[in-house]
N, C-alpha and C positions, 0 to 999 in steps of 0.2 A: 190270537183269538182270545173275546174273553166269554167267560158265563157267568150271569147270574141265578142261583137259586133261588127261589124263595117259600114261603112254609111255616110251618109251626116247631114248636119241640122235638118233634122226628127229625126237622133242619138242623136245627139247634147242634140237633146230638146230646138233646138230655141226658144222662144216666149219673149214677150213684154208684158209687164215690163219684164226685167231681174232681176234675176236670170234665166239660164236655165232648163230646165225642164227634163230631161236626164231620158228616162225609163227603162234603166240598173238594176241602184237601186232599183226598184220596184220588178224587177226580182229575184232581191237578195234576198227579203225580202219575197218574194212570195215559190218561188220554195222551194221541200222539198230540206232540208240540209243546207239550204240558201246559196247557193253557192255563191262563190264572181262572180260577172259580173263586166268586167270592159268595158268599151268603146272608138272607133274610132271616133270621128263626126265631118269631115271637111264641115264646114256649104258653100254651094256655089260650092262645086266639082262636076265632073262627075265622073264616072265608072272609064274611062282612066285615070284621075287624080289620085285616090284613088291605080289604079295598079302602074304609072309611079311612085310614091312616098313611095311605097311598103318597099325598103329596107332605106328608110332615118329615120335618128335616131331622127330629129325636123323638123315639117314644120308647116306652119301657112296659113290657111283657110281666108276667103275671111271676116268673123269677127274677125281677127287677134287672134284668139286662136290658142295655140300649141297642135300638136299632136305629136306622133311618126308612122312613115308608119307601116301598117299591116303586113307588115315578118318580119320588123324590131321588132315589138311589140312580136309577136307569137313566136320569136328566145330567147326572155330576160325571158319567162314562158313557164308555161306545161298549155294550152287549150286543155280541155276536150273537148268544143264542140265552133263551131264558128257560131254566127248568123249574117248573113249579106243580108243587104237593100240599094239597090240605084236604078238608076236609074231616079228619078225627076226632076235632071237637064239636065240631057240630052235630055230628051224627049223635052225640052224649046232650047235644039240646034239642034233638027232634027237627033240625030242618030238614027240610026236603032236598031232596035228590035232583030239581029244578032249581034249587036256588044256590043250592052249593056248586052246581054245573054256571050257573049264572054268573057269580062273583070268579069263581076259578078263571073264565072265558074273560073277564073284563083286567084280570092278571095277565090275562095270554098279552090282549089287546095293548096294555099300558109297552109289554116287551118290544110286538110290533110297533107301537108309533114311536119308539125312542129309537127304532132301526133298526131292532133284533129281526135276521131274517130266517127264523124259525124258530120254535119251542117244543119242550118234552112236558108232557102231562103224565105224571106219575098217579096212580090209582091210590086211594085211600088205603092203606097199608094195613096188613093182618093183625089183629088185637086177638084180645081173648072173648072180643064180641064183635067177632067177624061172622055169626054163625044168624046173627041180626038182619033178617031180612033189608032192614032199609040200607045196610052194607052195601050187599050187593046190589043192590038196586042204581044206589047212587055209583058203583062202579062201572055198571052198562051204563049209566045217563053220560059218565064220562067218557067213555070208548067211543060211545056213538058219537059224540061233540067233535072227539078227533078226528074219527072217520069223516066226518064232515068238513072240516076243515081240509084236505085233501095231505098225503103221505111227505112229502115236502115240505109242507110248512109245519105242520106237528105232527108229534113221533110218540104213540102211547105205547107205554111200559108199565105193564102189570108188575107191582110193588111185593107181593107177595110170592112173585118166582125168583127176585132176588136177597129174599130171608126170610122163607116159609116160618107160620109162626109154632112152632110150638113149648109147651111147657112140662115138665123144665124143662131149662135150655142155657147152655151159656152164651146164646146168644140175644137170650131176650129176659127185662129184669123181670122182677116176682109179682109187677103191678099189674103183668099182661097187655101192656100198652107200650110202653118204652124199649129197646134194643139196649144193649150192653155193648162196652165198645169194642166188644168183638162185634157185634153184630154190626153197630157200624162201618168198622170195617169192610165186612163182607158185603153190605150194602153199596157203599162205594167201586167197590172191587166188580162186583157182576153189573152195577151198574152203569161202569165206562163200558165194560164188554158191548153192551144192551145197547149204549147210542155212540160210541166211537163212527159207525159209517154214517152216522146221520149228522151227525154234528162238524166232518171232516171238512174243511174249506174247499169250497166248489164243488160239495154233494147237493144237489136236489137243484130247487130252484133257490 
């Protein structure tokens, strides 16, 4: 089995000191069979970025790391299954909670037509302006999206039961945005918990 992630700086595994902290890896080594997970993490993009750069073969994030755009990435392998998380910068540029559900859903879709036969939609993650109405807002736009999609084909997981945020914390840095790699860690960690039965080969449809 494989997975792709994909996302922003929370993918990435930003944190300071560098090295990144990337909880892909953790996935791999967690979930039964240990699937390879590999990862998207343009640290500094929004939802629209992540789609408009979808079919480019290199692009380079606002930390000057390379990636390949996510149809690009999902066209060169077979993904089993796609998990995908954003939405934190944009909520810092005032989109709405329709169009960040809009782009996220057109990530689901790229998963599906490469043959991914299921995806996790991870809820925009606790900051220190999580307390931001259009947060939550945007995180029902996202539930509901799933719920609609039916329980088989995606699998929502509220980001903030797997590293509640607070500060201080050695699990999250001093910006109130980024996790520490502990905190990656533990993000990984509760997160294979969270979809091991969903992701299991020959669960759902």
């Amino acid at each position: 089995m494989r997975i792709l992630a994909i996302g922003d700086s929370l993918t990435a595994g930003y944190c300071l000191p560098p090295p990144f902290k990337p909880w892909a890896p953790v996935l791999s080594n967690l979930l039964p069979g240990k699937p390879k997970v590999d990862h998207i993490g343009c640290s500094g993009w929004t939802t629209s970025q992540l789609v408009a750069a979808a079919d480019s073969a290199s692009v380079h994030d606002v930390c000057g790391e390379e990636w390949p755009g996510a149809r690009h990435k999902l066209g060169n392998a077979k993904y089993d299954v796609g998990i995908i998380m954003g939405g934190t910068n944009d909520l810092a540029y005032g989109v709405t909670a329709k169009d960040i559900v809009a782009n996220l859903a057109q990530l689901h879709q790229m998963c599906w037509d490469a043959g991914a036969v299921k995806t996790v939609l991870l809820s925009i993650p606790p900051s220190a302006g999580s307390e931001n109405p259009a947060h939550g807002a945007a995180n029902d736009a996202l539930r509901a999206w799933a719920d609609a999609q039916g329980a088989s084909k995606v699998l929502f997981v509220d980001s903030s039961s797997l590293v509640p945020f607070a500060r201080p914390s050695p699990l999250w840095m001093m910006d109130g945005l980024h996790m520490t790699a502990e905190g990656y860690t533990q993000f990984g960690t509760r997160l294979a918990d969270a979809i091991a039965g969903f992701v299991a080969p020959g669960s759902g449809s």
